[in-house]
C-alpha positions in Angstrom: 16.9 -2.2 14.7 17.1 -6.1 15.6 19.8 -7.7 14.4 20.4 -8.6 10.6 18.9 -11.6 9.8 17.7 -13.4 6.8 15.1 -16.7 5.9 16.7 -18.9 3.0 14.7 -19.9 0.0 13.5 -23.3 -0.1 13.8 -24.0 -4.0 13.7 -22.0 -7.7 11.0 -19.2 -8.7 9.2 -21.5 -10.7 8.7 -24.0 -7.6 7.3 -21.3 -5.4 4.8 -19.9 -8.4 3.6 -23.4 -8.9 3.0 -24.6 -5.3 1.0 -20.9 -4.6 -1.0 -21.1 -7.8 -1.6 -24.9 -6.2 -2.4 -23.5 -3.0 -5.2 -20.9 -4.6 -6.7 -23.4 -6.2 -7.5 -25.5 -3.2 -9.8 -22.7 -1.5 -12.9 -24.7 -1.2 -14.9 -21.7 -0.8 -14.4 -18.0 -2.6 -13.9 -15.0 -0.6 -17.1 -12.7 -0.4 -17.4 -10.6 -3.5 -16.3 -6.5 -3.1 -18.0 -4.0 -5.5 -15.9 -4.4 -8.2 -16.0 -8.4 -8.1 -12.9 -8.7 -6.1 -11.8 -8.4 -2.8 -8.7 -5.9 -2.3 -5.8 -7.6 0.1 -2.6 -5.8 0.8 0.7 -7.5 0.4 3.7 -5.8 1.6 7.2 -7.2 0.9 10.1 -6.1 2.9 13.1 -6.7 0.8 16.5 -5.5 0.0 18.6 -5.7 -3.0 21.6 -6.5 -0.2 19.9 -9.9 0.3 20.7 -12.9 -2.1 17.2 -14.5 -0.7 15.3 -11.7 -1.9 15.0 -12.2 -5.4 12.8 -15.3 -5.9 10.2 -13.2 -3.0 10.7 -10.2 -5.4 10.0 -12.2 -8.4 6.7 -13.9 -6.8 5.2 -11.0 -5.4 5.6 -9.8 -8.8 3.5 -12.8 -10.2 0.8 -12.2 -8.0 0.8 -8.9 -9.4 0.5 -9.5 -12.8 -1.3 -12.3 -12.7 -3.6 -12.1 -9.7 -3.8 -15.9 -9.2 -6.4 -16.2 -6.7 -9.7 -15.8 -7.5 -12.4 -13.2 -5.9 -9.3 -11.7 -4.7 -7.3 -8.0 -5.6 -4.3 -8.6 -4.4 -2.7 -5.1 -4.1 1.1 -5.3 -3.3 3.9 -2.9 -2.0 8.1 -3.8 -2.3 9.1 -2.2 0.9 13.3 -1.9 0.9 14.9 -1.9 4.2 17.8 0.3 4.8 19.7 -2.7 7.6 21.3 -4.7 4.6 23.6 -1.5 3.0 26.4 -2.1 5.1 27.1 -5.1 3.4 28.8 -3.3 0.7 25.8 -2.3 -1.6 23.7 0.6 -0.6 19.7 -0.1 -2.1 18.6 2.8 -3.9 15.4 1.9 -3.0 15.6 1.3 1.1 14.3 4.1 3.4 14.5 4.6 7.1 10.3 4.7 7.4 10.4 1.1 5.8 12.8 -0.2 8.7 10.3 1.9 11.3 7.0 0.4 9.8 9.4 -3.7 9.8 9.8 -3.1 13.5 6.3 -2.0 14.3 5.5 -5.3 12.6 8.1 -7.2 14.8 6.7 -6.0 17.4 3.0 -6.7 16.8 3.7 -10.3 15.6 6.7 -10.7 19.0 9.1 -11.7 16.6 12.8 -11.9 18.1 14.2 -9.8 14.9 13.2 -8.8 12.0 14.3 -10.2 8.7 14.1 -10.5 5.0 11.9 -11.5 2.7 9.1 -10.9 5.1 5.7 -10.8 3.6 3.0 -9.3 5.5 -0.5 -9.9 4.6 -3.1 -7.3 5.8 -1.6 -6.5 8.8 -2.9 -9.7 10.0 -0.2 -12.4 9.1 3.5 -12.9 8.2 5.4 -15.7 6.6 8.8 -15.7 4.6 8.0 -13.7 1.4 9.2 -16.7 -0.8 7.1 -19.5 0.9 4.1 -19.4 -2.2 1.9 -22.2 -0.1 2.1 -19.5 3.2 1.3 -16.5 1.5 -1.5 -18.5 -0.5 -3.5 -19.3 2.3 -3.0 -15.9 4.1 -4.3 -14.2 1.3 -7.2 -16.4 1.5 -7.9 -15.8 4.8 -7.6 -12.5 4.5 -9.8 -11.8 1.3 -12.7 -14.1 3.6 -12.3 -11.3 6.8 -15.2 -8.5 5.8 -13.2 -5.2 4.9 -15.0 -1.5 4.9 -14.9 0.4 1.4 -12.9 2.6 1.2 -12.4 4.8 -2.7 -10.3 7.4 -3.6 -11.1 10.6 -5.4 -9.6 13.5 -7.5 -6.2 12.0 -7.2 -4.0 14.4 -9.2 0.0 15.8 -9.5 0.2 19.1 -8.1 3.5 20.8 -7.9 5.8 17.2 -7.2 2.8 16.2 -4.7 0.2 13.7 -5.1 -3.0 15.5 -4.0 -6.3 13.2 -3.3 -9.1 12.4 -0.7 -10.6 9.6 0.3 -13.8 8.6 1.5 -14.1 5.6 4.0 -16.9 5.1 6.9 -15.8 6.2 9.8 -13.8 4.1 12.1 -12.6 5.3 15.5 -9.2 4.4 17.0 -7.8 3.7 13.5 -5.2 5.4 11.3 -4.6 6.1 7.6 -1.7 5.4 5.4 -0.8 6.6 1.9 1.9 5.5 0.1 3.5 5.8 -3.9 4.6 3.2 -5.3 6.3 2.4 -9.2 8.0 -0.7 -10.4 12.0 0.2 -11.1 14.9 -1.9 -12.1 18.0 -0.6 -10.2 21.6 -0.3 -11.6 23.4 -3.2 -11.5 24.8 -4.4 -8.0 28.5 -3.6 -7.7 28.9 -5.5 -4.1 27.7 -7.7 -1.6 25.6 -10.9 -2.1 23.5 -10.0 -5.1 26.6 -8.5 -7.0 27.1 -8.4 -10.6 22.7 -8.6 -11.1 20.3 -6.2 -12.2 17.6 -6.9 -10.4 13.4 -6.2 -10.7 10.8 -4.7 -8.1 7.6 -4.6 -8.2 5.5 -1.7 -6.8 8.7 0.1 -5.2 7.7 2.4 -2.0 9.2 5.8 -2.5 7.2 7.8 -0.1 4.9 6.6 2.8 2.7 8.5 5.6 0.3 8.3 7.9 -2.4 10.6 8.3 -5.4 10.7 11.5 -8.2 8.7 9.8 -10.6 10.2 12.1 -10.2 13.8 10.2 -9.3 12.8 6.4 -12.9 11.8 4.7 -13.1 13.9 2.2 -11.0 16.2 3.0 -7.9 17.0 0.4 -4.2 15.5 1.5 -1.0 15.9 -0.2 1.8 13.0 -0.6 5.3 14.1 -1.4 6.2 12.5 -5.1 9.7 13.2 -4.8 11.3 11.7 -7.9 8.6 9.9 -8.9 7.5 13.4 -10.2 10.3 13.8 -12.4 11.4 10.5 -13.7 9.7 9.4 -17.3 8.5 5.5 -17.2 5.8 3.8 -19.1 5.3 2.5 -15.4 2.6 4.6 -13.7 2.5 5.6 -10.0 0.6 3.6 -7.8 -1.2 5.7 -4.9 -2.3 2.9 -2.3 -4.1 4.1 0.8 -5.6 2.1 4.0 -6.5 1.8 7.2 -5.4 0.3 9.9 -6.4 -0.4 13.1 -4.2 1.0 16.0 -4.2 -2.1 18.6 -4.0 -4.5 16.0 -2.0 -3.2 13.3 -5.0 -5.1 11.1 -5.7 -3.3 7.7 -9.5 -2.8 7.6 -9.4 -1.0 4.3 -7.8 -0.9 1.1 -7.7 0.8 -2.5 -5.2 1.7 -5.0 -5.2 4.2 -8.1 -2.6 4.4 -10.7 -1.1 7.9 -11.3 -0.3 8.3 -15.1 3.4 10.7 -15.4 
């Protein structure tokens, strides 16, 4: 893992919600319409509740959800909680060692000299501090105006703590496929470190990812550990999010989400 490292916010929430829904608005042209009206564009946010820049990036990628500012556009979003921040005092329920992995693939593919948080990665494509509303704005754009392949998902069900579904997608060689479940949570309240004495929000919380070969899973049935999600009561339903990616790139090609009711 690189060395801990952060990006500071640049001003309030409210500032950053303002200057994105600015941003949206400026698109001169709409992105290509999907089936369903809307082209689907993945936002992952790698965040920790360690991090006292986090928040405002948690609270905008939460707008975005909610209130899907950009027209044309599905913007399907994941909170992705590193595990490199815990030392600091207050250990994230929510980080996981896979989310560290899948930050320093991401490093990698962009040649960053460390990783960091808020990072906000739009479709594989592009990165930019996850609290910068104008950045991620334009990404989005961009990326909702790059043609995508459909991709649905079928017969997505609990079975036994698992998440069993299949997905149907044309075929794309030298490409891989990755499922994850997701569910917005409010953690306790931070005892230590630089968010202490919060409660503090997520939106779209990773609690299990994995990849799958995408040249052998059209159609065919694959299971997704639930883990707690299984268990817990929440008015909040499960979010199953599953696409492609291309190998070399790292570029998502595909994207579709289905909401698991508990």
């Amino acid at each position: 893992m690189a060395s801990l490292k952060r990006h500071h916010s640049c001003g309030r929430t409210l500032v950053f919600l303002a200057l994105f829904a600015a941003a949206a608005c400026a698109a001169q042209t709409p992105p290509p319409a999907a089936e369903n009206g809307r082209v689907p564009v993945l936002i992952e946010l790698f965040t920790s509740e360690g991090c006292s820049d986090c928040p405002p990036a948690d609270r905008l990628l939460e707008e975005i959800d909610t209130k899907q500012p950009i027209p044309g556009v599905q913007a399907i979003v994941l909170s992705e909680h590193v595990t490199y921040w815990n030392h600091q005092g207050w250990t994230d329920p929510f980080s996981l060692d896979d989310i560290d992995m899948r930050q320093k693939d991401y490093g990698d593919e962009f040649k960053l000299e460390s990783v960091y948080t808020p990072q906000a990665v739009v479709d594989g494509s592009a990165q930019m501090v996850g609290s910068r509303g104008p950045d991620l704005a334009k990404a989005i754009e961009h990326a909702a105006a790059t043609p995508k392949q459909p991709l649905t998902i079928a017969d997505a069900h609990w079975d036994n703590g698992n998440v069993s579904f299949s997905v149907h997608a044309a075929p794309q060689s030298g490409s891989r496929l990755v499922a994850a479940l997701a569910a917005d949570a409010t953690g306790p309240k931070v005892t230590a470190g630089e968010n202490q004495g919060r409660t503090l929000h997520h939106v779209a919380v990773v609690r299990t990812i994995k990849e799958f070969n995408a040249g052998a899973v059209d159609g065919r049935v694959l299971k997704l550990s639930g883990g707690s999600l299984a268990k817990q009561a929440s008015p909040s339903p499960v979010r199953l999010v599953v696409f492609l990616v291309e190998k070399k790139s790292g570029h998502v090609t595909s994207v579709a989400e289905q909401n698991l009711s508990r």
